[in-house]
N, C-alpha and C positions, 0 to 999 in steps of 0.2 A: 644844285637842287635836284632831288630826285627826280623822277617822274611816275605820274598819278597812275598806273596801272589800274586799278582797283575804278579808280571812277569812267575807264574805258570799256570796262567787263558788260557786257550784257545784263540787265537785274533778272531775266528770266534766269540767266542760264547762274548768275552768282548766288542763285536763292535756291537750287537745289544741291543736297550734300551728296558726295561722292560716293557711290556703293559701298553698301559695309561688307559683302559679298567679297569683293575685290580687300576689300581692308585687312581681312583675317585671311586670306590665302596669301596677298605680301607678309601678312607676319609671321604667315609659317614661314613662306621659302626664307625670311630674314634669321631663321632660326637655327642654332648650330644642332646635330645629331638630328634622329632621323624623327621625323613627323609623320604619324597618320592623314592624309588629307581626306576630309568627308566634306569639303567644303563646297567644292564646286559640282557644277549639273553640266559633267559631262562624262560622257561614254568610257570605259575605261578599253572599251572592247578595240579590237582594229578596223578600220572599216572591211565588208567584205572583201574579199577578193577581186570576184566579178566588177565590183564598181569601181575598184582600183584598176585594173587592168582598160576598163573604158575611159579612163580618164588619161589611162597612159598612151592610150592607143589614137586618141583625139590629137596631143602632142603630134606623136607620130606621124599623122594623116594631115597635120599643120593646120591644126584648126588655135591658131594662137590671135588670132585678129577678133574687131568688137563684131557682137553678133548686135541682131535687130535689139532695139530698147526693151521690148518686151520678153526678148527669148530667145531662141531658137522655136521655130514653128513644130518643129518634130519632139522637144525638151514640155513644151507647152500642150500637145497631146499627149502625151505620157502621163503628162501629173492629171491632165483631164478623163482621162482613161482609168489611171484609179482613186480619180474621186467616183466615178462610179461604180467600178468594183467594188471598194470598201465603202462608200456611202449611199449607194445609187442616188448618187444626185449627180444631173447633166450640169455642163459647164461649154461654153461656145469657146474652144482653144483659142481662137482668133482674139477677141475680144473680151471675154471674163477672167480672162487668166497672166499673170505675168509674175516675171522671175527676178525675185530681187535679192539684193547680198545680204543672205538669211534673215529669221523670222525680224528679227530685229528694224532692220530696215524699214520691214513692211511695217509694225507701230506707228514709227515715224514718218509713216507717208503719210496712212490714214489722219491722224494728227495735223498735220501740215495741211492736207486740202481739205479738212471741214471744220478745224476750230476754225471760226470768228473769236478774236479779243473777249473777253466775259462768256464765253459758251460755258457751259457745266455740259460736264464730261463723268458718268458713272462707273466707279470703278470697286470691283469686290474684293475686297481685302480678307485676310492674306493673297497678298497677290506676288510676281514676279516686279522686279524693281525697277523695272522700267517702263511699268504704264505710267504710273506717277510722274515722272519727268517727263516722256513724250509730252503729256498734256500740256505740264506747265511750259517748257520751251515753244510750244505753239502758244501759250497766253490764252490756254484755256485756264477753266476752274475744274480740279477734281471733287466730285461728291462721294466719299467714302459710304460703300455700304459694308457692313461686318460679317462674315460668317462665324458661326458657333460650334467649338464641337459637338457639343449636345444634338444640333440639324446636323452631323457627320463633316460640316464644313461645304452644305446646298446649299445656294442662294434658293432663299425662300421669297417667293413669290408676291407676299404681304411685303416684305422688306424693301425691294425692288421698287413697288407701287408710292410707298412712301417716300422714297426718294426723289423721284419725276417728279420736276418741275416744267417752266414754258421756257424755261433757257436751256433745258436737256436736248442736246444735241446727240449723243449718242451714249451706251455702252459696252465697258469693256468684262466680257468673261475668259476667264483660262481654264479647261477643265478637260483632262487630268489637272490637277492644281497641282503648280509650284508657290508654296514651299508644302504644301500640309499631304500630297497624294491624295484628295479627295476626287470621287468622280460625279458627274450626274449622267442618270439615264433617260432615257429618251419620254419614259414617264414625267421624272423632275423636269425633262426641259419643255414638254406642253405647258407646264403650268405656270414655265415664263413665258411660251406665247401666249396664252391666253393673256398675259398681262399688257404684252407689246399689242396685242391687236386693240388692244385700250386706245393705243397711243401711236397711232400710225405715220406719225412724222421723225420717230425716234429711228434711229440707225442702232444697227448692233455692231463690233466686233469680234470675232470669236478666234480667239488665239487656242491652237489647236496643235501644236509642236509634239504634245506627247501622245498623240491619238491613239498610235499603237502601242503603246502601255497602259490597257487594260487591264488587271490581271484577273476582275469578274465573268468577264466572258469575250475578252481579246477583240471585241468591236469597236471602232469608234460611234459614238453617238453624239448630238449635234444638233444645232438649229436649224442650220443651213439645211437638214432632213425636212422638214415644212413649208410647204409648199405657199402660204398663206406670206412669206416671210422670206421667199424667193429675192423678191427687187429689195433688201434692205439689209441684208446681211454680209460683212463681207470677213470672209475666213485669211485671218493669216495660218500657214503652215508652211513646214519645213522638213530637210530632212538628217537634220544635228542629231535630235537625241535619239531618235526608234533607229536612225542607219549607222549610228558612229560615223557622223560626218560631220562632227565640228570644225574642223580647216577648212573646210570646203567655200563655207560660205555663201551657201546657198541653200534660198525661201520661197516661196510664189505668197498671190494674193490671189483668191478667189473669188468673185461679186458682180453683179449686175454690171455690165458695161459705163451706164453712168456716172458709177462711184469710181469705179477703176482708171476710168480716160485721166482726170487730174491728179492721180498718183501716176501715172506713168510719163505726166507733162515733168512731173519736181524730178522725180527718177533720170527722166531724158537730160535735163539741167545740172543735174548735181552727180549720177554716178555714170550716168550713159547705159552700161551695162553690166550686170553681174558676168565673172567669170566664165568665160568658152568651155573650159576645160570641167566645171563644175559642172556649166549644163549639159553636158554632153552624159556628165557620168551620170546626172539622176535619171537619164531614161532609162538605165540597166536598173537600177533602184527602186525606181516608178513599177519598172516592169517586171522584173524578175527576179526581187530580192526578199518576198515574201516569207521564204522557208529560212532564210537567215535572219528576218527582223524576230521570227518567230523564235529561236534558237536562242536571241538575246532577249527575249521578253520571257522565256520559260527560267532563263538562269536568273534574272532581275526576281522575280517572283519567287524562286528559292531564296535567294538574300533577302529579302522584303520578310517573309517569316523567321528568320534568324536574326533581322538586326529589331524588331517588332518585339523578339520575346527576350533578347540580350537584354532592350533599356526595360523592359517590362521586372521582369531578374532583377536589375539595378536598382528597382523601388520609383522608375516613373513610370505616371500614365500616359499611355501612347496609344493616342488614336491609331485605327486598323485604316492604312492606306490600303485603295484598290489600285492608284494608278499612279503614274511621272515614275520616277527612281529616288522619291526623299521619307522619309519620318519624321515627323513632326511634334516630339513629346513634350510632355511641362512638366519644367523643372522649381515651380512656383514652392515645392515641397523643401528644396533648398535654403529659401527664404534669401538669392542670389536673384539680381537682374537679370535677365537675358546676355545681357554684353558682359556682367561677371563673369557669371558661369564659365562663358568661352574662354575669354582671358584666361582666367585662372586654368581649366583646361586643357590649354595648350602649353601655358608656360609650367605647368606640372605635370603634365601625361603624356604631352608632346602629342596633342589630337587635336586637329582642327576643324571647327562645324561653326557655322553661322548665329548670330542671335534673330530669334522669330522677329524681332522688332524692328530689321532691316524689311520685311515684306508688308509690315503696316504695325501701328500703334496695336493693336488690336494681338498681335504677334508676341507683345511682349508677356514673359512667362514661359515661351515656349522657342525651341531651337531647334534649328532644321539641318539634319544629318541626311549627307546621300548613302545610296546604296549602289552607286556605279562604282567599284570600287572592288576589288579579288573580295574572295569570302576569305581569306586567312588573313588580310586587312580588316576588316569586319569582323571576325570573331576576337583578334586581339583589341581591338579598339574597345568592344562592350564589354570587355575584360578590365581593359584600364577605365572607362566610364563607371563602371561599380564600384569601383577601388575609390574614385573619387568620390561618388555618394555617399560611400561608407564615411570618409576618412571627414566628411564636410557635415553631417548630420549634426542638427540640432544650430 
C-alpha cells in the first residue's frame, strides 16, 4: 500500500499553484536551439565592481561567520543613510531596520507576524506573484483590488476605500509595478493617505525593490514620505534589481520598531541570519554605487523605448511604463489566451515571456516581457513577435 502523501501536505500550502513565471523559463531552458529569454526580472547587467570587490574583500578579512540577527550594525546604517538621501525619511538603524535574505523573505515575514487565520489582507493586482501566496500560506484572506490601464495601472483611491473592510488587517502595494512598469507619484500617493488616515488601524506594506527605476524623474516616491503614516508603514526593499545583485540575497525591512521586533523573533528562528558576505557588500552599494545604479537605469530606459515601440510596430497596445524593467502589452487582439500566446511563442519563435494572468486574473489579455535583457536580444525578439502577429491574425 502506498503511502498517502497528499493528505500530509499542508491545504495552505497545497492550494496555491506553482509560479507560472518559473513555468515558462523551465520550458524554455527544456528547449533544444537557442531561446530568447524575456522571461525573468532579472538584471542582465554584472554586479558593479566596487561591490564585488567588497564582498570579496570581507571573505578575505574572514568575515565568513553569523552576524547579529538583524545585520551588521554598520550594513544597517548604510541602508538607513540612504533612505534618507533618496527618501529623506529617518530610520533608527538600531531598531527599524533589519536585513533579510532579499525582498522576498521580508513578504514572508511581514505575513507570518500579522495575519491572524481570516485576516483580509489587500492586494493590487497586477501584482508580483508572491503576495498572493505569502498571504494565503499565513491563512490570511487576499482581497483583490484591480488596476486599469485606462488609471495608467494607479491604484485609485475610491477603489482602495471600497475594499476596507473590519477584518482588513493590512495592505500590499508595489510601485514601480511588476508586471505592468506603472509608477505613482507622490501626488497619487496622498490620495491613498488620505484614505488610510480613514482608517487608522490598517497597516501598509510597500514593496519597493524597483525604486530606482524611475525612468519619469529617477526618484523614488513612497508612503513611507508621510509623516502622518510614520508608525504604520513598513517598507520592504532591496538591492536585486536597481544593483544587479540577484545572488546575493539580500533585503532589509524598514518600519516602526513595533512591527519590526516580531519579524525579526521568525527571522531569529527560521533563518538566523542573512549572508555576512552580502552584508558587507550592500554598504559599498548603499553608499557609493549611485553613479552605476544610474548607468543601468539610463541604458534600461533606452530599452524601455525600443521594446515599447517594437510591440507597438507589431500591432499591440502597450501601455507606456515609467518604471521596474517589464512591458506589459495586450494581446486580446489575437483573439489568444494569455498562456496561448506564450506557448505558441516559444515553441515557434523560440521567445519566452510570461502570460499577464500569472500576476492576477485581471492580467489576463496581457503578457509581461522584461527589458533586462542586451538591446540586440530585444531588437531580434520584437522582430520575431511581429512575424508572429502577422502570421496569427484573424
Amino acid at each position: 500500500m502506498s503511502f498517502d502523501y497528499d493528505s500530509k501536505i499542508s491545504k495552505a500550502v497545497a492550494a496555491v499553484p506553482p509560479s507560472a513565471i518559473r513555468k515558462f523559463f523551465d520550458l524554455a531552458n527544456e528547449m533544444q536551439g537557442h531561446v530568447i529569454s524575456l522571461s525573468i526580472g532579472e538584471p542582465d547587467f554584472v554586479t558593479p565592481w566596487s561591490i564585488r570587490e567588497a564582498a570579496i574583500n570581507s571573505i578575505i578579512d574572514g568575515y565568513t561567520h553569523y552576524s547579529p540577527n538583524s545585520g551588521y550594525i554598520d550594513s544597517r546604517k548604510a541602508i538607513a543613510d540612504y533612505l534618507m538621501r533618496r527618501y529623506g525619511v529617518s530610520y533608527d538603524y538600531k531598531t527599524e531596520i533589519f536585513i533579510t535574505v532579499g525582498g522576498s523573505e521580508g513578504l514572508d515575514l511581514v505575513a507570518r507576524a500579522l495575519i491572524n487565520p481570516g485576516d483580509e489582507v489587500i492586494i493590487v493586482e497586477p501584482c508580483f506573484v508572491a503576495y498572493k501566496a505569502t498571504v494565503e500560506f499565513a491563512h490570511g484572506v487576499p482581497v483583490i483590488v484591480e488596476t486599469k490601464p485606462e488609471n495608467n495601472y494607479k491604484l485609485m483611491p475610491e477603489e482602495l476605500e471600497a475594499a476596507i473592510t473590519d477584518k482588513t488587517k493590512y495592505v500590499i502595494v508595489g510601485y514601480p509595478n511588476n508586471p505592468t512598469g506603472a509608477i505613482m507619484t507622490l501626488e497619487d500617493w496622498a490620495k491613498i493617505k488620505d484614505v488610510l488616515m480613514r482608517h487608522p488601524d490598517i497597516i501598509v506594506l510597500s514593496d519597493e525593490l524597483y525604486c530606482e527605476l524611475n525612468y519619469l524623474d529617477g526618484k523614488p516616491s513612497s508612503l513611507t514620505q508621510f509623516a502622518e503614516l510614520r508608525d504604520r508603514v513598513v517598507m520592504v526593499n532591496g538591492f536585486s534589481k536597481s544593483y544587479a545583485m540577484t545572488g546575493f540575497r539580500v533585503g532589509y525591512l524598514a518600519g516602526p520598531r513595533e512591527l519590526i521586533a516580531p519579524m525579526v523573533k521568525i527571522h531569529q528562528y527560521c533563518i538566523m541570519c542573512a549572508p555576512s558576505t552580502s552584508q558587507l557588500a550592500i554598504i559599498e552599494a548603499a553608499m557609493n554605487a549611485d553613479d552605476e545604479v544610474k548607468k543601468m537605469r539610463d541604458e534600461y530606459n533606452h530599452r524601455r523605448r525600443v521594446i515599447v515601440q517594437g510591440l507597438r510596430d507589431a500591432g499591440l497596445d502597450c501601455f507606456t511604463p515609467y518604471g521596474a524593467f517589464y512591458a506589459f502589452p495586450c494581446i486580446k487582439s489575437t483573439g489568444m489566451t494569455s498562456e496561448e500566446f506564450c506557448e505558441k511563442l516559444l515553441l515557434e519563435k523560440h521567445v519566452a515571456i510570461v502570460p499577464g494572468n500569472a500576476f492576477g486574473k485581471c492580467g489576463e489579455g496581457f503578457v509581461r516581457i522584461s527589458y533586462a535583457a542586451s538591446l540586440e536580444d530585444i531588437k531580434e525578439a520584437m522582430k520575431l513577435v511581429k512575424e508572429f502577429v502577422e502570421e496569427h491574425k484573424g
